[in-house]
N, CA, C and O atoms as a Tinker XYZ file with bonds, in Angstrom:
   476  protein
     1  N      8.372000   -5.587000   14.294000    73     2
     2  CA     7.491000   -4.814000   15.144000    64     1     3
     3  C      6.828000   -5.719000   16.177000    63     2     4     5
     4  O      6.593000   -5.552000   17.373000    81     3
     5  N      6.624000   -6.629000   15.422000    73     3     6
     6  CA     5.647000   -8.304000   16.618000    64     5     7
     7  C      6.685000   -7.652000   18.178000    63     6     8     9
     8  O      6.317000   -6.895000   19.078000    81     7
     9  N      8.052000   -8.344000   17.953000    73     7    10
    10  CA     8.847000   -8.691000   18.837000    64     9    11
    11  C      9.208000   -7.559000   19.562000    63    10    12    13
    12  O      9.240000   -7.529000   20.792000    81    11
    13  N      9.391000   -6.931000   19.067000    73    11    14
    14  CA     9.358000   -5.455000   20.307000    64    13    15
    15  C      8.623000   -4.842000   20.622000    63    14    16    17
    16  O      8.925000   -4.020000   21.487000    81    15
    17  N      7.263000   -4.876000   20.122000    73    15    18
    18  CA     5.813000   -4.730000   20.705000    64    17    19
    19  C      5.791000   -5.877000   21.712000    63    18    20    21
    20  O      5.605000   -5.430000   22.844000    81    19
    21  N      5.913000   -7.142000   21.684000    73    19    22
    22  CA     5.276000   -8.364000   22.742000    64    21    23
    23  C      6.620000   -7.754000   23.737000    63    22    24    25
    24  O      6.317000   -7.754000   24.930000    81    23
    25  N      7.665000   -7.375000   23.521000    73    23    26
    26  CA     8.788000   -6.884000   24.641000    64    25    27
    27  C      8.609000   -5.705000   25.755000    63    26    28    29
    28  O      9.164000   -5.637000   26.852000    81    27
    29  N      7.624000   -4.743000   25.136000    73    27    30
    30  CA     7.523000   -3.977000   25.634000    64    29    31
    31  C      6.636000   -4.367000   27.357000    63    30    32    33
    32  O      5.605000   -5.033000   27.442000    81    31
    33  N      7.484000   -3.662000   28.701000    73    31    34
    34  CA     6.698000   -4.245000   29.715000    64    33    35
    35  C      5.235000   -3.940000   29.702000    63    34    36    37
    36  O      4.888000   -3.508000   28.602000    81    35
    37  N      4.362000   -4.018000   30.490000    73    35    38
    38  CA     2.523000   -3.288000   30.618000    64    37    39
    39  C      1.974000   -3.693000   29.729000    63    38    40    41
    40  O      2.341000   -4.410000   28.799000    81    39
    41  N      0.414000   -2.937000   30.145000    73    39    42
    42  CA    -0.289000   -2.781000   28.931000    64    41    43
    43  C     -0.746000   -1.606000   28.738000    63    42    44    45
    44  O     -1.957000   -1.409000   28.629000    81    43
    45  N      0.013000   -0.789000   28.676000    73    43    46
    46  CA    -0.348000    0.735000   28.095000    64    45    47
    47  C      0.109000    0.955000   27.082000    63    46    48    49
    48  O      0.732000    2.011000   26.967000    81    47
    49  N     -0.016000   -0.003000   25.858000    73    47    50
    50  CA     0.896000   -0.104000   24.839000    64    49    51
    51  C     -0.521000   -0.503000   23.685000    63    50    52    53
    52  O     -1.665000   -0.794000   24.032000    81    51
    53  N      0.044000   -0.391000   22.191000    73    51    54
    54  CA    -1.509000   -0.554000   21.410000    64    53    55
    55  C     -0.264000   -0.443000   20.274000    63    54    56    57
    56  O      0.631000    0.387000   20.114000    81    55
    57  N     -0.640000   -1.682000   19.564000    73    55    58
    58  CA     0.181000   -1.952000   18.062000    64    57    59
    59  C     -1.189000   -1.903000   16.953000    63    58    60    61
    60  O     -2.327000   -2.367000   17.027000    81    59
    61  N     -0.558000   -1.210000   16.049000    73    59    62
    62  CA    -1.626000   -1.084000   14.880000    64    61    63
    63  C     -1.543000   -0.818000   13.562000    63    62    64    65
    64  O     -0.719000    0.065000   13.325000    81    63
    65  N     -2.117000   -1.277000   12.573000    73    63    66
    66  CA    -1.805000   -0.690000   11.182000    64    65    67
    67  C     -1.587000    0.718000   11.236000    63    66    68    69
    68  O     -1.934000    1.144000   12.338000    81    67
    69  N     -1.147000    1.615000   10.477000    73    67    70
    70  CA    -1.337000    2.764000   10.312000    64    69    71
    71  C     -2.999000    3.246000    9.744000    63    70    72    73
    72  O     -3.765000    4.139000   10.106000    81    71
    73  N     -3.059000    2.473000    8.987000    73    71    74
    74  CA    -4.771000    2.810000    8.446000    64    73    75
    75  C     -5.792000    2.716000    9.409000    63    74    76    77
    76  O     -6.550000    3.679000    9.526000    81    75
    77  N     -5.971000    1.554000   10.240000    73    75    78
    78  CA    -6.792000    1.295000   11.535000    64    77    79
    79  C     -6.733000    2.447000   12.201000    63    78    80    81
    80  O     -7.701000    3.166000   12.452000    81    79
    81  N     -5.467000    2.668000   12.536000    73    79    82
    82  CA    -5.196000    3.956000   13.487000    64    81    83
    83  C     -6.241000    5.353000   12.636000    63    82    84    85
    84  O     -6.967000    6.101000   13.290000    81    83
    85  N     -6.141000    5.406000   11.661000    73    83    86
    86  CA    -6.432000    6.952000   10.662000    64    85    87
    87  C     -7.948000    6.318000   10.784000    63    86    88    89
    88  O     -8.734000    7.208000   11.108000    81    87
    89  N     -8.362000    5.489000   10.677000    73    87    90
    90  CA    -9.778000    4.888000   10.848000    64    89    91
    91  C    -10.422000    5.265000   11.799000    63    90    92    93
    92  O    -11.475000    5.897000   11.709000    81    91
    93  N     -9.806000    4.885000   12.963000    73    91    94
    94  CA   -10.139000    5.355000   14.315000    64    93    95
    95  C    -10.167000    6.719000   14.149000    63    94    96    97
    96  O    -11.188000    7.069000   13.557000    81    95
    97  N     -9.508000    7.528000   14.417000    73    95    98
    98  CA    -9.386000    9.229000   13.973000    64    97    99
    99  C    -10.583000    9.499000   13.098000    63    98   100   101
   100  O    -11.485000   10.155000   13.619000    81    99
   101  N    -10.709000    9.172000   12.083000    73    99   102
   102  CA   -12.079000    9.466000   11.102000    64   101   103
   103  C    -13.483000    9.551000   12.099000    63   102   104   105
   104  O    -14.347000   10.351000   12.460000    81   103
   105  N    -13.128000    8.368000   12.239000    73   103   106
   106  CA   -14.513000    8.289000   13.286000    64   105   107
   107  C    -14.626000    8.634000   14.506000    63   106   108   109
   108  O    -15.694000    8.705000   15.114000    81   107
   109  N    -13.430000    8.896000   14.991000    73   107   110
   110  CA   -13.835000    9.689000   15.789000    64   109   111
   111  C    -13.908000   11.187000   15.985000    63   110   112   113
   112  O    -13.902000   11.662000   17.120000    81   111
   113  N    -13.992000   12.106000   14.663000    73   111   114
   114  CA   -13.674000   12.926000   14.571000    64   113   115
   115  C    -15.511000   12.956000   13.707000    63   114   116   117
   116  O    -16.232000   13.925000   13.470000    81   115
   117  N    -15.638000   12.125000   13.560000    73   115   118
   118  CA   -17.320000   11.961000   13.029000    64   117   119
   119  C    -17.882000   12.290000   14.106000    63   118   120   121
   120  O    -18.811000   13.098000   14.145000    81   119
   121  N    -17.268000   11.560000   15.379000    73   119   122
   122  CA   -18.448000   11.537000   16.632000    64   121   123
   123  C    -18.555000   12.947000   17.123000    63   122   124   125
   124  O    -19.612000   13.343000   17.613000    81   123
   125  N    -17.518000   13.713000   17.013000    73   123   126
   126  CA   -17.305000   14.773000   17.871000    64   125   127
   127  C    -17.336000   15.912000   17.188000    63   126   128   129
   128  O    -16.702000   16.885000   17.596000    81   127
   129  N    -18.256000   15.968000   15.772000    73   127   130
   130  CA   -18.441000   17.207000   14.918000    64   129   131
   131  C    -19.189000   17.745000   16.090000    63   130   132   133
   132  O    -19.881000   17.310000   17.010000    81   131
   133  N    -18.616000   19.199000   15.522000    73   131   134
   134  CA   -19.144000   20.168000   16.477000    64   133   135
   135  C    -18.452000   20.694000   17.764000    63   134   136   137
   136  O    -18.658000   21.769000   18.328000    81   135
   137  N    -17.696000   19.832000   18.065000    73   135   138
   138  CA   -16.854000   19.839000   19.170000    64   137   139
   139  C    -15.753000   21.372000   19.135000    63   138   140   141
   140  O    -15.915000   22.143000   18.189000    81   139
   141  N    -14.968000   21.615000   19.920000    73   139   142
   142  CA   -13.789000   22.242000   19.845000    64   141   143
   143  C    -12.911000   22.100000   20.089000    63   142   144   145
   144  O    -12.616000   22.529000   21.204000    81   143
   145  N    -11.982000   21.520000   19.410000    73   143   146
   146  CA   -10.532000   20.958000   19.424000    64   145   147
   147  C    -10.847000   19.270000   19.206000    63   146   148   149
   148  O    -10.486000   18.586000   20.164000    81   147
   149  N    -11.390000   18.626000   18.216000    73   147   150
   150  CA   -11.451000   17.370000   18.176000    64   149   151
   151  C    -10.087000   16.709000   18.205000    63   150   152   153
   152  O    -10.177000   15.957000   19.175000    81   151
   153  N     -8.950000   16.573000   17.723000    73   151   154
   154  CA    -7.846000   16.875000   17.120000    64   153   155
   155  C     -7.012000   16.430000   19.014000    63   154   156   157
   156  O     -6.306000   15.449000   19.249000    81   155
   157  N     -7.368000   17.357000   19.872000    73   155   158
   158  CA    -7.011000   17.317000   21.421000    64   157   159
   159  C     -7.631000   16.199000   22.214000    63   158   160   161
   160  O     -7.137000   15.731000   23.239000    81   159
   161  N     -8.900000   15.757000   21.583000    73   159   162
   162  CA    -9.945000   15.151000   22.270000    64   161   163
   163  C     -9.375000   13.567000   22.135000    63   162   164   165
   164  O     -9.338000   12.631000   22.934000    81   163
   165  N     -9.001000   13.707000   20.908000    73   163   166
   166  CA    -8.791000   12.485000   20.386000    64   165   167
   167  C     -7.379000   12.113000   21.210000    63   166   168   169
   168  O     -7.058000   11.159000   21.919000    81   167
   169  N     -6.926000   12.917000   20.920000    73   167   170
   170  CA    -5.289000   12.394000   22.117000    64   169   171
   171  C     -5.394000   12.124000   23.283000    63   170   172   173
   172  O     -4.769000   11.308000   23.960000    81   171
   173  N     -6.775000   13.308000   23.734000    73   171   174
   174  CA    -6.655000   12.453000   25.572000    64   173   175
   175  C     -7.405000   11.170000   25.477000    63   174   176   177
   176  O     -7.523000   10.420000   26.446000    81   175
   177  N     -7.867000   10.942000   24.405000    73   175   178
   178  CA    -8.489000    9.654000   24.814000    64   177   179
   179  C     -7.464000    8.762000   24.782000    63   178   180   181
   180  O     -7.276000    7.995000   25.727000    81   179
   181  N     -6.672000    8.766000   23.661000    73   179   182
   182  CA    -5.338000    7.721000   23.304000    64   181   183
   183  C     -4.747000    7.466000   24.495000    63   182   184   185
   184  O     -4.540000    6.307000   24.853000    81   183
   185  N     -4.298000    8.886000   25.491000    73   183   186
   186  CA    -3.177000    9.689000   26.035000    64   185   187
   187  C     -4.214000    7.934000   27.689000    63   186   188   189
   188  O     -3.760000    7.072000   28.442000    81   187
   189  N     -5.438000    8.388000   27.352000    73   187   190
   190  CA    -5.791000    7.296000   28.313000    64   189   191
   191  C     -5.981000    5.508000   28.690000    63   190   192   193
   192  O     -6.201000    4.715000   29.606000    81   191
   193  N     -5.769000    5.591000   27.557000    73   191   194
   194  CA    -5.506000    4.241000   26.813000    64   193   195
   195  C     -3.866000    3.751000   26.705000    63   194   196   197
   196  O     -3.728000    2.598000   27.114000    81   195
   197  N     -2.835000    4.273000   26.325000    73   195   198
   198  CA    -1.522000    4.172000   26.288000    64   197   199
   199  C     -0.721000    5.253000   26.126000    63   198   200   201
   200  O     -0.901000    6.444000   25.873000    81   199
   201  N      0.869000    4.045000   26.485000    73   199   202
   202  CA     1.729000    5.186000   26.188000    64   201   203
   203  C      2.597000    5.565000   25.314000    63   202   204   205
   204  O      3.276000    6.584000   25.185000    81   203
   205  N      2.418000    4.050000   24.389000    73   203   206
   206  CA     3.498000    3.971000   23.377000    64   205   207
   207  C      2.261000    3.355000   22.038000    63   206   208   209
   208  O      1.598000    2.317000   22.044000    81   207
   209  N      2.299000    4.101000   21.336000    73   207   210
   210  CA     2.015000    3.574000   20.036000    64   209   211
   211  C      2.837000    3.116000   19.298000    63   210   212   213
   212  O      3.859000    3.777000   19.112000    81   211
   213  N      2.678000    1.892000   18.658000    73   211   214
   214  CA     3.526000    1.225000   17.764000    64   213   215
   215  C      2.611000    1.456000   15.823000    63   214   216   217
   216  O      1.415000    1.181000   15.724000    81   215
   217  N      3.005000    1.700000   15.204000    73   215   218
   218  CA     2.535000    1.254000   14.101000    64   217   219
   219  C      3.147000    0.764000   12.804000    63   218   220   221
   220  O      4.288000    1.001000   12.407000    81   219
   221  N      2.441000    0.223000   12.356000    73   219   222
   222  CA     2.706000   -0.647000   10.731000    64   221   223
   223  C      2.697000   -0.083000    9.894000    63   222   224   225
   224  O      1.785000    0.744000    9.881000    81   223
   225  N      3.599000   -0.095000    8.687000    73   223   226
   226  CA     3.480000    0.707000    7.711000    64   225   227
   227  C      3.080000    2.364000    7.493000    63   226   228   229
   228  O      2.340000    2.826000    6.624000    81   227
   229  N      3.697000    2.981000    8.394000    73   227   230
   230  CA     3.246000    4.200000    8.434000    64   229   231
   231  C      3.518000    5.189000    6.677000    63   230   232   233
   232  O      4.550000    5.685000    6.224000    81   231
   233  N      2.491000    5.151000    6.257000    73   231   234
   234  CA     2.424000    5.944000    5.003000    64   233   235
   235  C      1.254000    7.134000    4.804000    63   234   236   237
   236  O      0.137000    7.243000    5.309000    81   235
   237  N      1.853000    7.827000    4.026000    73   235   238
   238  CA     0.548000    9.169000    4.092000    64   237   239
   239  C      0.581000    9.250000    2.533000    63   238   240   241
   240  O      1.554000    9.534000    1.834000    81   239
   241  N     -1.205000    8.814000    1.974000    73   239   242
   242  CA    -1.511000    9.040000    0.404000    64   241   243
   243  C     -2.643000    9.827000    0.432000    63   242   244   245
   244  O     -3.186000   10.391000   -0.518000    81   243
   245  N     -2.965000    9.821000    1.623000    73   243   246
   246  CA    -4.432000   10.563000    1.445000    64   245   247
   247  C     -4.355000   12.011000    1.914000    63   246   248   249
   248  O     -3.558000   12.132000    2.844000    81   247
   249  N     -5.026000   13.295000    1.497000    73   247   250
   250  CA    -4.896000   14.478000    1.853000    64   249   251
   251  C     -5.861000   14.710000    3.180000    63   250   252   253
   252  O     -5.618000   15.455000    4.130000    81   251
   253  N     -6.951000   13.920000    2.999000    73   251   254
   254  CA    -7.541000   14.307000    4.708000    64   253   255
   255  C     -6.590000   14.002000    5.569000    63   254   256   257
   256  O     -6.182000   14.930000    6.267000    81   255
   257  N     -6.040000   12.764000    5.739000    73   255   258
   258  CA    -5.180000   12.395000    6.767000    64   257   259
   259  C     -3.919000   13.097000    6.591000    63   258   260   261
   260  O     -3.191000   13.020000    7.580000    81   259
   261  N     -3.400000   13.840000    5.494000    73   259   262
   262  CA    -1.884000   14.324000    5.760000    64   261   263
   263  C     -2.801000   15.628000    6.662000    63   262   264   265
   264  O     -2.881000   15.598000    7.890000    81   263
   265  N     -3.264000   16.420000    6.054000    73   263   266
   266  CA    -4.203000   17.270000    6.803000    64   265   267
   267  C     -4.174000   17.366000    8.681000    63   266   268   269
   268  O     -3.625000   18.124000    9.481000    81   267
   269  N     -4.905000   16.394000    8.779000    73   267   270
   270  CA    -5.098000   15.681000    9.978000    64   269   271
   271  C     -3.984000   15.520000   11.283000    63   270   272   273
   272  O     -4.061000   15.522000   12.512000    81   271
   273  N     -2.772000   15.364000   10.125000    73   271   274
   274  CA    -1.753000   14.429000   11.340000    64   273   275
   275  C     -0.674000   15.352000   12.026000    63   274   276   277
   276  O     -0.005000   14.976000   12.989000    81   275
   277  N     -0.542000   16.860000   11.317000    73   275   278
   278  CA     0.399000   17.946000   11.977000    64   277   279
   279  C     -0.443000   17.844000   13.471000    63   278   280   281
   280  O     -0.134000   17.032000   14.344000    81   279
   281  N     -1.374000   18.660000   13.571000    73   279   282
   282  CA    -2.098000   18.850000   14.789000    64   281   283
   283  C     -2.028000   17.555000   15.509000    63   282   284   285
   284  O     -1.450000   17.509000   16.595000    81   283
   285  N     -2.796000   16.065000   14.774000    73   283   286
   286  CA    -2.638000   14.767000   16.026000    64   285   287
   287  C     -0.865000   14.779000   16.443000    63   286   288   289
   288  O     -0.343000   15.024000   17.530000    81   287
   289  N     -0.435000   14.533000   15.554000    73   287   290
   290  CA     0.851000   14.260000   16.050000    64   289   291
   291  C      1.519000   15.122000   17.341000    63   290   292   293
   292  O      2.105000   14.653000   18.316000    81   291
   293  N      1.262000   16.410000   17.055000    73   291   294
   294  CA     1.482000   17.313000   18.250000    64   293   295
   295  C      0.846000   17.019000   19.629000    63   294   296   297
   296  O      1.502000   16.963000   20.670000    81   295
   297  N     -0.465000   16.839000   19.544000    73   295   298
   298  CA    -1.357000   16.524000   20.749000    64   297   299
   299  C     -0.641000   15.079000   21.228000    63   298   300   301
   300  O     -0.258000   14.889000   22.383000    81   299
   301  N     -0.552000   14.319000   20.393000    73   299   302
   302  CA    -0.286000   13.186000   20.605000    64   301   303
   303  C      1.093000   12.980000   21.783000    63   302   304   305
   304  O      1.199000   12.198000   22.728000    81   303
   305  N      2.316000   14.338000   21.107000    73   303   306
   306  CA     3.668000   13.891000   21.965000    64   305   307
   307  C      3.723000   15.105000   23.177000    63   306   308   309
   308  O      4.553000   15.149000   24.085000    81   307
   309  N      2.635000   16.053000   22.943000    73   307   310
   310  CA     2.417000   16.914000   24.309000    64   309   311
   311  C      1.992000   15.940000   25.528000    63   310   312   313
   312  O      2.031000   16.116000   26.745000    81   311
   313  N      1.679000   15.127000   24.943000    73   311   314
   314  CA     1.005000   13.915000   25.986000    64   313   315
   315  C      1.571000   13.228000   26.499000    63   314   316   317
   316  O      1.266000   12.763000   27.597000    81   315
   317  N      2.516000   12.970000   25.887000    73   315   318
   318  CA     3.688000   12.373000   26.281000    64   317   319
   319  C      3.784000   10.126000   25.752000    63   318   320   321
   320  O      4.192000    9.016000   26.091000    81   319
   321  N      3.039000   10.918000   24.752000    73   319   322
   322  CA     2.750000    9.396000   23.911000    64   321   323
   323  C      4.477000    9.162000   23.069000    63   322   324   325
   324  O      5.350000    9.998000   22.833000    81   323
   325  N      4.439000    8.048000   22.866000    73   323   326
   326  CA     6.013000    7.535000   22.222000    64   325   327
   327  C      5.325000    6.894000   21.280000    63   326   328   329
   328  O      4.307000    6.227000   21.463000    81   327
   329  N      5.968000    7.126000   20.103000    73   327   330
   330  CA     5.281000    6.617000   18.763000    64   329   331
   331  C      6.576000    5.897000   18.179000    63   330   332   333
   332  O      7.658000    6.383000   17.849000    81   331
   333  N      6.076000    4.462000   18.157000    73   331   334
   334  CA     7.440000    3.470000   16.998000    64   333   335
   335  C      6.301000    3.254000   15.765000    63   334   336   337
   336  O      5.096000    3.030000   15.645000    81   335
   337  N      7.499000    3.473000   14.934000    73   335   338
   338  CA     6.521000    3.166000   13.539000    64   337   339
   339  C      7.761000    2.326000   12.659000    63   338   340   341
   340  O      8.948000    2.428000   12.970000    81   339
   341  N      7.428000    1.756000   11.884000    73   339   342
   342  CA     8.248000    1.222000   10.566000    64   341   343
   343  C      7.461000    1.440000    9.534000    63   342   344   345
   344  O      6.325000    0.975000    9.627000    81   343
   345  N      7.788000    2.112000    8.412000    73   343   346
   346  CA     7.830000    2.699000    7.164000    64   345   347
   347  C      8.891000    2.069000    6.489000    63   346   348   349
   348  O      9.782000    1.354000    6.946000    81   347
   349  N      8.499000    2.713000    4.460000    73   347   350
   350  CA     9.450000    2.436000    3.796000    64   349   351
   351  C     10.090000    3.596000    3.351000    63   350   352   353
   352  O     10.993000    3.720000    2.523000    81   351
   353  N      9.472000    4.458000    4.042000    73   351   354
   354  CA     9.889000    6.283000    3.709000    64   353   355
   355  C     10.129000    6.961000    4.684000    63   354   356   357
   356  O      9.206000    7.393000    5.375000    81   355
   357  N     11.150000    7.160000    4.908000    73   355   358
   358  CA    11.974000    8.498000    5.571000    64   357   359
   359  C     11.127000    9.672000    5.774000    63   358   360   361
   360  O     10.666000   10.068000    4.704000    81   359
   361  N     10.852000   10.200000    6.550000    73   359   362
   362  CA     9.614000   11.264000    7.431000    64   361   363
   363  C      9.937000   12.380000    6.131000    63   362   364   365
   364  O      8.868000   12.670000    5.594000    81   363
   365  N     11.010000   13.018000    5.540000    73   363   366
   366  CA    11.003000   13.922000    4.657000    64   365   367
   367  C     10.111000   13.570000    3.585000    63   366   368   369
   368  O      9.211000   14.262000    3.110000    81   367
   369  N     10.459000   12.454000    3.275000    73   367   370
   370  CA     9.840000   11.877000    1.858000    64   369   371
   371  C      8.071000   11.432000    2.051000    63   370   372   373
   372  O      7.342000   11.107000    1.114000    81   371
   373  N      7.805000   11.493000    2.992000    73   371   374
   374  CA     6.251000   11.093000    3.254000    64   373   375
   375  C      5.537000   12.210000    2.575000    63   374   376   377
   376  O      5.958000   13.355000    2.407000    81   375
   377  N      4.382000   11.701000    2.208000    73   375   378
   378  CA     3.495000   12.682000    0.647000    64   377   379
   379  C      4.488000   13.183000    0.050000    63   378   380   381
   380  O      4.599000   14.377000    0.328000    81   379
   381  N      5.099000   12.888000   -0.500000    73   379   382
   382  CA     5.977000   13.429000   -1.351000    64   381   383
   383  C      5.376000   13.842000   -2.633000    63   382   384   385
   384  O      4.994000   12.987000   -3.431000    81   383
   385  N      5.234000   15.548000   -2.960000    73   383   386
   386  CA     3.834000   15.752000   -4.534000    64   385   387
   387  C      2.812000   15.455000   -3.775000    63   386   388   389
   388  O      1.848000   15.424000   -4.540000    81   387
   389  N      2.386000   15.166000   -2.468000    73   387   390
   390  CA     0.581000   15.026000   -1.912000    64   389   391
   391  C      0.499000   16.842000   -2.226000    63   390   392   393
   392  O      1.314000   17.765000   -2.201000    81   391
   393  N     -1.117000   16.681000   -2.548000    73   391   394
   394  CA    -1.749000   18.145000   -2.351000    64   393   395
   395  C     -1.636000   18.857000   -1.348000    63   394   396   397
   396  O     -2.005000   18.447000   -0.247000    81   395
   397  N     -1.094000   20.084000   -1.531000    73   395   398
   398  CA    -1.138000   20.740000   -0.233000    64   397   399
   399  C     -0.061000   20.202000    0.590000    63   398   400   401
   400  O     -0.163000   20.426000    1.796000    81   399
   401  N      0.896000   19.575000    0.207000    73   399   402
   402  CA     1.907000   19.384000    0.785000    64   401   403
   403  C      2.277000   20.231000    1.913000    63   402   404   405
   404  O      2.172000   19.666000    3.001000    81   403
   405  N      2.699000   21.486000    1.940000    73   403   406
   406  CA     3.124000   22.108000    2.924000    64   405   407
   407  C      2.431000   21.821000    4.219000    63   406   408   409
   408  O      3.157000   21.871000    5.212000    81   407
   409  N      1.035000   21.498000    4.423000    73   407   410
   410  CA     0.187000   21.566000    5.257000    64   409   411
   411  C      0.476000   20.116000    6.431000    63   410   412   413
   412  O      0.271000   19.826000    7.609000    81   411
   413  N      0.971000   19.626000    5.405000    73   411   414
   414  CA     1.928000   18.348000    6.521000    64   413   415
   415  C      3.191000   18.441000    7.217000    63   414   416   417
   416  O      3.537000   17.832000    8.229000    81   415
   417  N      4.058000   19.591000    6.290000    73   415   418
   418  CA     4.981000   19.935000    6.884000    64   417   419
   419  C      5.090000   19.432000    8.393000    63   418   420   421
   420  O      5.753000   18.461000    8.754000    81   419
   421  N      4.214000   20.379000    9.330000    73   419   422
   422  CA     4.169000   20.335000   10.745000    64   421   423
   423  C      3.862000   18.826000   10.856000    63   422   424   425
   424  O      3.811000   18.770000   12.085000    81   423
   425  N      3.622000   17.567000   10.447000    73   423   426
   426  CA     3.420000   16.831000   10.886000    64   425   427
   427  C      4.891000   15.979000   10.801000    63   426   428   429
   428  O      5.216000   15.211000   11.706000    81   427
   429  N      5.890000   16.252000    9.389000    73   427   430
   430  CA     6.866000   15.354000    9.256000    64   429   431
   431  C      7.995000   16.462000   10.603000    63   430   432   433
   432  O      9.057000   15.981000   10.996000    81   431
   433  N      7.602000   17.628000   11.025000    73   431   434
   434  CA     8.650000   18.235000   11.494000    64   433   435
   435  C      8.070000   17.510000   13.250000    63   434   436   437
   436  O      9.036000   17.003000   13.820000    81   435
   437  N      6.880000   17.422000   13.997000    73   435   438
   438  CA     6.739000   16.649000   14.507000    64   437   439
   439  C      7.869000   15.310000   14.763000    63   438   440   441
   440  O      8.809000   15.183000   15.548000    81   439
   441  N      7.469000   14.684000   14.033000    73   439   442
   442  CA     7.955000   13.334000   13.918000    64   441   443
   443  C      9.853000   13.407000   13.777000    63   442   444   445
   444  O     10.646000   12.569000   14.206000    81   443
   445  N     10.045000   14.208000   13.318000    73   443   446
   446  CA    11.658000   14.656000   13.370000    64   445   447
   447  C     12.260000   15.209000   14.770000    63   446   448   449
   448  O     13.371000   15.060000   15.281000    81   447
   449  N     11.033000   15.944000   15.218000    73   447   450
   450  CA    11.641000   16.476000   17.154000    64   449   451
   451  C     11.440000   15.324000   17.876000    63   450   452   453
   452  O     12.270000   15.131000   18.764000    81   451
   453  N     10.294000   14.243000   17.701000    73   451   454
   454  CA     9.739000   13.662000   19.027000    64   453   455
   455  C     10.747000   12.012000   18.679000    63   454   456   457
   456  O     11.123000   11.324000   19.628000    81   455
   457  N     11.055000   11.601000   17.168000    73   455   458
   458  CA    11.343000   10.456000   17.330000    64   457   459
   459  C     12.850000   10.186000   16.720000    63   458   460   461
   460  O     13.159000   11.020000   15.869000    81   459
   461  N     13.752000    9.281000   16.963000    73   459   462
   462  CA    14.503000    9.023000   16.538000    64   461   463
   463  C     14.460000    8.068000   15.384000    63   462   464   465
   464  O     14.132000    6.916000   15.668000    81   463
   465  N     14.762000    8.367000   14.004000    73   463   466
   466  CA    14.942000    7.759000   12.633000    64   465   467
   467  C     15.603000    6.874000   12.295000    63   466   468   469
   468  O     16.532000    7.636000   12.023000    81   467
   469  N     16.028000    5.853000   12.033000    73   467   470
   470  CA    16.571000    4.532000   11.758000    64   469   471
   471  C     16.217000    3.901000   10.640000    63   470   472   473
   472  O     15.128000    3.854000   10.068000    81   471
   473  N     17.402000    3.347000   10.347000    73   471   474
   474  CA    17.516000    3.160000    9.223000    64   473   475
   475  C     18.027000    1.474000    9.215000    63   474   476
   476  O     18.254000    0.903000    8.148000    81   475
């Protein structure tokens, strides 16, 4: 990830743990209780900041964040954000048995339209 993150031309680009990233989201989803559409808010801010997210270890154990990531993920590639991630799990298999599973659905079906899978 180093090497094709430092490859990438610009700087509209932002490499990150996956957790940092869900960190960020938390809090900023703290700042903006009350708001309407936090979820949107949060993408244009990204959407202003870069264009390609890279992340580390992309894994989902927690139910707020599987929760969370159908809707970001959407906002995220309406935006026209490009997301590289490396995982050790295949987008089907992410929460795999998490609570409420279905409710991520939209997030692994996301990630199946906007990115190409590699193996």
């Amino acid at each position: 990830m180093d090497l094709f993150y430092q490859s990438l031309p610009g700087e509209r680009k932002q490499r990150l743990h996956f957790h940092r990233f869900m960190l960020r989201v938390h809090e900023e989803l703290t700042a903006l209780q009350g708001q309407t559409d936090p979820l949107e808010i949060i993408a244009d801010r990204f959407k202003a900041e870069t264009d390609v997210l890279c992340f580390d270890e992309f894994f989902v154990s927690d139910i707020t964040d599987a929760m969370l990531l159908g809707g970001l993920m959407k906002a995220l590639f309406a935006r026209g954000i490009t997301l590289v991630a490396t995982s050790n799990i295949p987008p089907d298999e992410l929460y795999r048995n998490g609570l409420q599973r279905a409710c991520f659905l939209p997030a692994i079906d996301a990630i199946k339209q906007h990115c190409d899978v590699m193996n």
